[in-house]
C-alpha positions in Angstrom: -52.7 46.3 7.9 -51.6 48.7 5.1 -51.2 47.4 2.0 -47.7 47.4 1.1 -46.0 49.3 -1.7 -46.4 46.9 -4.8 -44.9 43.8 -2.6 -41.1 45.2 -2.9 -38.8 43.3 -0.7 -36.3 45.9 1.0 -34.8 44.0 2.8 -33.8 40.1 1.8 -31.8 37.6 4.1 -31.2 34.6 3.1 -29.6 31.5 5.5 -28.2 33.9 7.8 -26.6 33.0 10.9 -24.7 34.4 13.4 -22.1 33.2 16.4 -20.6 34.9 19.1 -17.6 32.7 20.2 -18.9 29.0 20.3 -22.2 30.2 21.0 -25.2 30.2 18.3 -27.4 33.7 18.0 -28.8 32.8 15.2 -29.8 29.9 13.0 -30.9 29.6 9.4 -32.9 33.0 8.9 -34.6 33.3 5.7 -37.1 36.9 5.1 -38.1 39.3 3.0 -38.9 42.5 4.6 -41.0 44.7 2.8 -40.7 48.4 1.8 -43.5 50.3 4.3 -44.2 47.2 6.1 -44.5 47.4 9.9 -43.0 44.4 11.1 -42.6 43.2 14.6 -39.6 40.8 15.8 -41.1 38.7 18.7 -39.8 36.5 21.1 -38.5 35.9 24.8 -36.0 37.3 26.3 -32.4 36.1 24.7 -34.2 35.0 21.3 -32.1 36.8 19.2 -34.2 39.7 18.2 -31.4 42.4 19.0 -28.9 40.5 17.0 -31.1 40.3 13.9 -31.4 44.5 13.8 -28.1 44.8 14.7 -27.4 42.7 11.7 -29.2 44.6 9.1 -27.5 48.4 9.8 -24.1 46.3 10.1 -24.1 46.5 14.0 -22.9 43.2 13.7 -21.6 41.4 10.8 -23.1 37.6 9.6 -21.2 34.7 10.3 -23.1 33.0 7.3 -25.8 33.6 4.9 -26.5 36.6 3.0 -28.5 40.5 4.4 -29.4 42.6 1.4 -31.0 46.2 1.5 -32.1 47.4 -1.3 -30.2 45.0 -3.6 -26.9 45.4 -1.9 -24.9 42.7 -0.3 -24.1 43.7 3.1 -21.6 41.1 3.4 -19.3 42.7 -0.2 -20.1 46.5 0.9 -16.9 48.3 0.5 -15.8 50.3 4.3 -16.2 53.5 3.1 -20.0 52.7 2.0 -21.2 51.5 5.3 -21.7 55.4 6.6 -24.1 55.7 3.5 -25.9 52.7 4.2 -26.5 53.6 7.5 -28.1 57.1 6.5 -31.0 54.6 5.4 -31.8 54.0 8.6 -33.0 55.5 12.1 -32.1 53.3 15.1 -34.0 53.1 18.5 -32.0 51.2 21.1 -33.3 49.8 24.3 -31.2 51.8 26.5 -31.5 54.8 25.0 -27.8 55.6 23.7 -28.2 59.3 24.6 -25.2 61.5 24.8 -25.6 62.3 28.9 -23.3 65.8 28.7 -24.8 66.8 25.4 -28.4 68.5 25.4 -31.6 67.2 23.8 -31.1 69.2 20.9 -27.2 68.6 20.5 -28.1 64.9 21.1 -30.4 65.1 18.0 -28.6 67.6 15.4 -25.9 64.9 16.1 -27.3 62.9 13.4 -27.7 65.9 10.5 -23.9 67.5 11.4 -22.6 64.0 10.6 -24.7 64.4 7.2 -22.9 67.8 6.6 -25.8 69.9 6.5 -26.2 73.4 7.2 -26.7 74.7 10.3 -29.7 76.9 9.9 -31.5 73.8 8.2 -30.1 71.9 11.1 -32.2 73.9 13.7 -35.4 74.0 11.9 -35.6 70.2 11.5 -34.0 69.5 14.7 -37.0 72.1 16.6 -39.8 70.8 14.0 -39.3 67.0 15.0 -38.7 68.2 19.2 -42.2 69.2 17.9 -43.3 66.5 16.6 -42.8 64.2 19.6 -43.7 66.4 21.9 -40.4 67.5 23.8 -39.6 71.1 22.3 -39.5 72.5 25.6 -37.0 70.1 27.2 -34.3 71.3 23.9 -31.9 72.2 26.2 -32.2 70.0 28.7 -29.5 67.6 29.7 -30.7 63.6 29.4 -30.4 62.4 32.7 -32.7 65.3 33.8 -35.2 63.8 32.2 -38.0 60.8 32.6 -37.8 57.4 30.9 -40.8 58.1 28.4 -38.9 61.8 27.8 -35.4 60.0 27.4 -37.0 57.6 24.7 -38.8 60.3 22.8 -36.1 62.0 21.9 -34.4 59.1 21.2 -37.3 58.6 18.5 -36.2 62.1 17.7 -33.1 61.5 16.9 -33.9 58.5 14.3 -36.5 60.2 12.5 -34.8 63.6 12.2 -32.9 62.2 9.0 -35.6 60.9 7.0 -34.8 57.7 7.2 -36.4 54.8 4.6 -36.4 52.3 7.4 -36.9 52.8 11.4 -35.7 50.0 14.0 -37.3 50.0 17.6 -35.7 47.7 20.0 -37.7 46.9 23.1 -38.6 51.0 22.6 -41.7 50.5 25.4 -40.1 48.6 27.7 -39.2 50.5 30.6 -42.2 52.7 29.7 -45.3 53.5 31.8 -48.3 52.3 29.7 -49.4 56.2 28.6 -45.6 56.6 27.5 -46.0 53.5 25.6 -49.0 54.5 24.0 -47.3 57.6 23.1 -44.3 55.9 21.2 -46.2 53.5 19.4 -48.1 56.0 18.1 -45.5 58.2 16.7 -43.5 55.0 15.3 -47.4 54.1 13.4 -47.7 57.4 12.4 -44.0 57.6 10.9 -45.3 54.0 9.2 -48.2 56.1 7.7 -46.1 58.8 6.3 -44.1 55.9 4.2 -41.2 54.3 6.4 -40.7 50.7 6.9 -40.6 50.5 11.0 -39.1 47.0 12.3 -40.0 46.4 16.0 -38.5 44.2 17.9 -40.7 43.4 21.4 -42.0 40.4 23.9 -44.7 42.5 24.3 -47.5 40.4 22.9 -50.2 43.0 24.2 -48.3 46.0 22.3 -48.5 43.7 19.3 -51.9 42.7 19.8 -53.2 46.2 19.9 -50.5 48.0 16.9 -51.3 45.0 14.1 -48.8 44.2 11.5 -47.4 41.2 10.5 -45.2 39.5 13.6 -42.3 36.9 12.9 -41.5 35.1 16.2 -37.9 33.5 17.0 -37.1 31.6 20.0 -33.4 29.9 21.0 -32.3 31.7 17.9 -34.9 29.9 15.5 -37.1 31.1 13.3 -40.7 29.5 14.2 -43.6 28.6 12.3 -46.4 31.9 12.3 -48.4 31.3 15.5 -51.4 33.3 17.0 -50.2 35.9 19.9 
């Protein structure tokens, strides 16, 4: 594992928990994520590990407890300041999120029009990261033209094409063949190499197994003791 940058927390949350209705997501999460740490989330199925990235980019707001990134409380963050914060991060969703009647490069220069920047700096990073992922050709496709593993790469696009500080994955092999799996974990470790803090959240304790990096595990919600996957 990479030694992290002078142990600096990033991201803090202290007693967090979180409720939808009657019903308890979340119970009594205390960590520090650090800054270029590649962490992974792990659990089954329905142990909160959505909920807790949805809670940091403000998806989804606490019902108690505390979420700092970077020293600012996400719970006293004024409306208008929420856009900013969210520049910090690039998101990976399990489904995708793709724009269907929007091409792969519209889909991706989403994220930099919203930033305000120029256009002609727009299609340079737009076609440098298409590059990067290994999709330039497929620019002006539409998404439901393409395959899974081509859907989630540009979603990968599409979070990294902002420079973001911290990169969330959710489930982002799931529905993936094992060489399209391969593929995205190693553009999400090589993104880790290049300085970003990358937060997966998987079941997958093969994936984990074969990545390294240090794994928290919830289950029903919980936060559980470290354990060997």
């Amino acid at each position: 594992m990479k030694e992290l940058d002078d142990q600096t927390a990033t991201i803090r949350m202290y007693h967090v928990n979180k409720r939808y209705g009657s019903k308890n997501a979340l119970f009594d999460i205390s960590i520090e994520i650090f800054k270029n740490e590649l962490l992974f989330i792990s659990g089954p199925s329905g142990a909160g590990k959505s909920t807790l990235l949805k809670l940091l980019y403000l998806g989804e707001p606490v019902s108690e407890g505390q979420v700092l990134i970077d020293g600012m409380n996400l719970s006293r963050i004024p409306r208008k300041r929420i856009p900013f914060l969210r520049r910090k991060f690039g998101i990976i969703f399990q489904d995708y999120k793709l724009i269907p009647s929007k091409t792969v490069f519209e889909n991706v220069s989403l994220v930099l029009e919203t930033q305000g920047q120029k256009k002609r700096l727009i299609q340079k990073k737009v076609k440098s990261v298409l590059r990067t992922v290994g999709i330039e050709e497929r620019l002006d496709s539409f998404p439901p033209s393409l395959s899974g593993g081509e859907q989630q790469r540009v979603a990968v696009a599409r979070a990294i094409v902002g420079n973001p500080e911290i990169i969330l994955a959710d489930e982002p092999t799931g529905s993936l063949d094992s060489d399209s799996a391969d593929t995205i974990i190693g553009l999400l470790k090589g993104f880790h190499q290049r300085g970003a803090t990358v937060i997966i959240a998987t079941h997958d304790k093969e994936l984990i197994e074969k990545t390294g990096g240090r794994v928290i595990y919830l289950k029903q919600g919980k936060l559980q003791p470290p354990i060997n996957l």
